[in-house]
C-alpha positions as a printed NumPy array, in Angstrom:
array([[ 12.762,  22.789,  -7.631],
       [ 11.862,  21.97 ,  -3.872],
       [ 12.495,  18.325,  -3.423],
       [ 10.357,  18.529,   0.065],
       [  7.635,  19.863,  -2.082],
       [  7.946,  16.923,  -4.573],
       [  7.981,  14.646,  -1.829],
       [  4.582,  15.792,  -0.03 ],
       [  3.027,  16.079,  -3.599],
       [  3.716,  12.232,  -4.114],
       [  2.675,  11.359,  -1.088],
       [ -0.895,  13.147,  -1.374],
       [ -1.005,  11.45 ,  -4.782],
       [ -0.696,   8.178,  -2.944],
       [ -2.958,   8.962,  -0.283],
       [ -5.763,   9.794,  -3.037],
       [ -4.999,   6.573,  -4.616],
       [ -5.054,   4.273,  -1.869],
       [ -7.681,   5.85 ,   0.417],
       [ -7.686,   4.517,   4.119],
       [ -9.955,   1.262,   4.268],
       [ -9.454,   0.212,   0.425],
       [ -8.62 ,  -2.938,  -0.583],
       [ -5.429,  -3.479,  -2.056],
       [ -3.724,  -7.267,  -3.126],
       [  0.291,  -8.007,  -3.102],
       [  2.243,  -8.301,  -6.211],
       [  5.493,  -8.284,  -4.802],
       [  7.308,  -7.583,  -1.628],
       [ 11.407,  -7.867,  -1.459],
       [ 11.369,  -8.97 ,   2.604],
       [ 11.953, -13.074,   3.999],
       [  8.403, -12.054,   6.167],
       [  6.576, -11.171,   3.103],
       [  2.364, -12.296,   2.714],
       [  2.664, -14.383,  -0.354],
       [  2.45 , -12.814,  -3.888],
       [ -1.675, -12.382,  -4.615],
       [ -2.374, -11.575,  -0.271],
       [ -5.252,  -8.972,  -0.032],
       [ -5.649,  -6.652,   2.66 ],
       [ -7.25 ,  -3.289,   3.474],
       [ -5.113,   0.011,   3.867],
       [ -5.018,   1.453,   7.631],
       [ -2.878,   4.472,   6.854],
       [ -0.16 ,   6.354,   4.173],
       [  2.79 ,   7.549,   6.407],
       [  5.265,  10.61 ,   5.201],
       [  7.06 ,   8.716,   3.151],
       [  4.655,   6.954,   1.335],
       [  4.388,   3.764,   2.651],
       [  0.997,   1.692,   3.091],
       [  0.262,   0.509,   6.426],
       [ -1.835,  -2.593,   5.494],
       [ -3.445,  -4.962,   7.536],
       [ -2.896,  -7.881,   5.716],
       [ -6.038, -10.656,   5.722],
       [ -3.683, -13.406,   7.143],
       [ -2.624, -10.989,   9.903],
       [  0.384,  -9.719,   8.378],
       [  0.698,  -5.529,   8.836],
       [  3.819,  -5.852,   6.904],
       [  4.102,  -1.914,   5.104],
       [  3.963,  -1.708,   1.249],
       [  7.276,   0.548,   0.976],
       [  6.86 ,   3.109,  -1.654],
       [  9.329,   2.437,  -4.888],
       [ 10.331,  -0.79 ,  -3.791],
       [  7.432,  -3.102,  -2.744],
       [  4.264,  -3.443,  -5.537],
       [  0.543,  -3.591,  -5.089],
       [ -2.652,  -3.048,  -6.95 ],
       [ -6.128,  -1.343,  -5.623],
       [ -8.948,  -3.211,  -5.887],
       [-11.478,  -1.609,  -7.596],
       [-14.374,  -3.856,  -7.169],
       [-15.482,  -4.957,  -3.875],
       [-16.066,  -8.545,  -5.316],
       [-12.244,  -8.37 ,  -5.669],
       [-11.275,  -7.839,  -2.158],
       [-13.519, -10.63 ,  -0.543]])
């Protein structure tokens, strides 16, 4: 098995899930500079990795790291507002 392969697979499975400009909220973030727990914000990118670039509705742009950090898409707009 190609572990590259793996990689990019997971990372186009992330990218479908958390399209650029959807809403997503925090559940938990292991970093002293963390939004607090429940933070919403709107996804600006997926990197190679996996990672969410967010830009965080109290200015934050903290990333969501892939494996370690946690948050949820918003599926109703009412949600994100």
């Amino acid at each position: 098995m190609n572990n590259n392969f793996s990689a990019r697979e997971t990372v186009e499975c992330i990218r479908k899930q958390y399209p650029v400009g959807c809403r997503v909220e925090l559940l938990s973030m292991d970093d002293v500079q963390a939004p607090p727990i429940g933070t919403k914000g709107t996804v600006r990118y997926v990197d190679d990795i996996g990672s969410l670039g967010v830009a965080w509705d109290n200015g934050s742009s903290l990333q969501v790291v892939y494996g370690e950090d946690l948050c949820r898409k918003l599926e109703d707009a009412s949600d994100g507002q």
